[in-house]
C-alpha positions as CSV (number, residue, x, y, z in Angstrom):
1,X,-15.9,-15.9,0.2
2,X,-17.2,-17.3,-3.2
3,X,-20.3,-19.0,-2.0
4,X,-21.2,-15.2,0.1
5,X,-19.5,-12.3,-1.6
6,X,-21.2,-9.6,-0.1
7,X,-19.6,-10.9,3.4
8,X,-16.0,-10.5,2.1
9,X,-13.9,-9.7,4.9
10,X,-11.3,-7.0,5.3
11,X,-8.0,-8.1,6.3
12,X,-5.8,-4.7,7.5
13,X,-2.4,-5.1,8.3
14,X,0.1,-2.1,9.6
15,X,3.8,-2.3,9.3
16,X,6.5,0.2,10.6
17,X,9.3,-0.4,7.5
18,X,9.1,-0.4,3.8
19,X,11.4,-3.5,4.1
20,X,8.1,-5.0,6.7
21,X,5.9,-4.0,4.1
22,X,7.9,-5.7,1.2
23,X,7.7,-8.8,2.5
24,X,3.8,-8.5,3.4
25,X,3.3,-7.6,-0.6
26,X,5.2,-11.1,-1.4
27,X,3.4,-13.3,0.7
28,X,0.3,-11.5,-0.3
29,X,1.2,-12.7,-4.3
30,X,2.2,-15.8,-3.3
31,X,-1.5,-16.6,-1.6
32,X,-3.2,-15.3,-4.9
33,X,-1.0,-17.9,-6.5
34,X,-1.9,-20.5,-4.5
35,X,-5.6,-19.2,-4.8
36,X,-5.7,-19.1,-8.6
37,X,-4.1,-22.5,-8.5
38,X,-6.2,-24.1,-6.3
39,X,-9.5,-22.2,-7.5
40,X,-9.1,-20.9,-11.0
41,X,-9.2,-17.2,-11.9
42,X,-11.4,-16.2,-9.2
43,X,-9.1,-16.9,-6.9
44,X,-6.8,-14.0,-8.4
45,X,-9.8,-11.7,-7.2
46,X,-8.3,-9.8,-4.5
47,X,-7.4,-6.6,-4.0
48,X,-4.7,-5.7,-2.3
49,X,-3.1,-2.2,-1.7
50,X,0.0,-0.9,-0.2
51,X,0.6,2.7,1.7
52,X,3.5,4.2,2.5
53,X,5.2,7.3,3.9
54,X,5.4,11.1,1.8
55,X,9.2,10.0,2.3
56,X,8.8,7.2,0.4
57,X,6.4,8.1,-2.2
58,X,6.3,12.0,-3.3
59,X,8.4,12.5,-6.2
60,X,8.7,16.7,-6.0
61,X,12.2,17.5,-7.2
62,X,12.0,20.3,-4.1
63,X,10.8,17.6,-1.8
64,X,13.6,14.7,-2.6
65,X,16.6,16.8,-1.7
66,X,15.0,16.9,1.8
67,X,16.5,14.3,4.2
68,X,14.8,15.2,7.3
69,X,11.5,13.3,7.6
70,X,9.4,16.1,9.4
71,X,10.9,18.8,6.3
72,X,9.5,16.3,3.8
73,X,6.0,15.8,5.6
74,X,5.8,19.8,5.5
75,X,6.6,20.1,2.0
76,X,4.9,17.4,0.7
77,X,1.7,18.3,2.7
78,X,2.1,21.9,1.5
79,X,2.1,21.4,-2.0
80,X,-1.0,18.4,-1.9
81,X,-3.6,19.3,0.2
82,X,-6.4,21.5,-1.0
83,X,-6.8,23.1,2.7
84,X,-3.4,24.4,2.5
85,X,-3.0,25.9,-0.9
């Protein structure tokens, strides 16, 4: 990776649950520990991003007192994407 940057590869991993996802973020920290460690500070140079459900992430006062997932993937979509507004 350090001696050919430009042919960083792309490591994609899916998960089902939040809880699956939890424990792919901490392993995730713990190998950019080990990297900076072992390597210095560029081995803290990763990125690393997590995405999750409208359930779990839109904030809408409206949307929260949803329950139903399907209700909260309306709502949520309704109010944030350009195409439906």
């Amino acid at each position: 990776q350090f001696q050919f940057p430009q042919h960083t590869g792309k490591l994609i991993y899916c998960t089902r649950t939040v809880p699956e996802m939890v424990k792919c973020m901490d392993e995730i920290k713990r190998v950019i520990n080990y990297r900076v460690k072992m390597i210095g500070p560029e081995g803290g140079k990763i990125l690393a991003l997590c995405l999750s459900s409208r359930r779990n992430m839109c904030i809408h006062p409206r949307v929260l007192q949803e329950g139903d997932r399907e209700t909260v993937d309306s709502l949520c979509r309704n109010m944030t994407a350009s195409w439906v507004r």
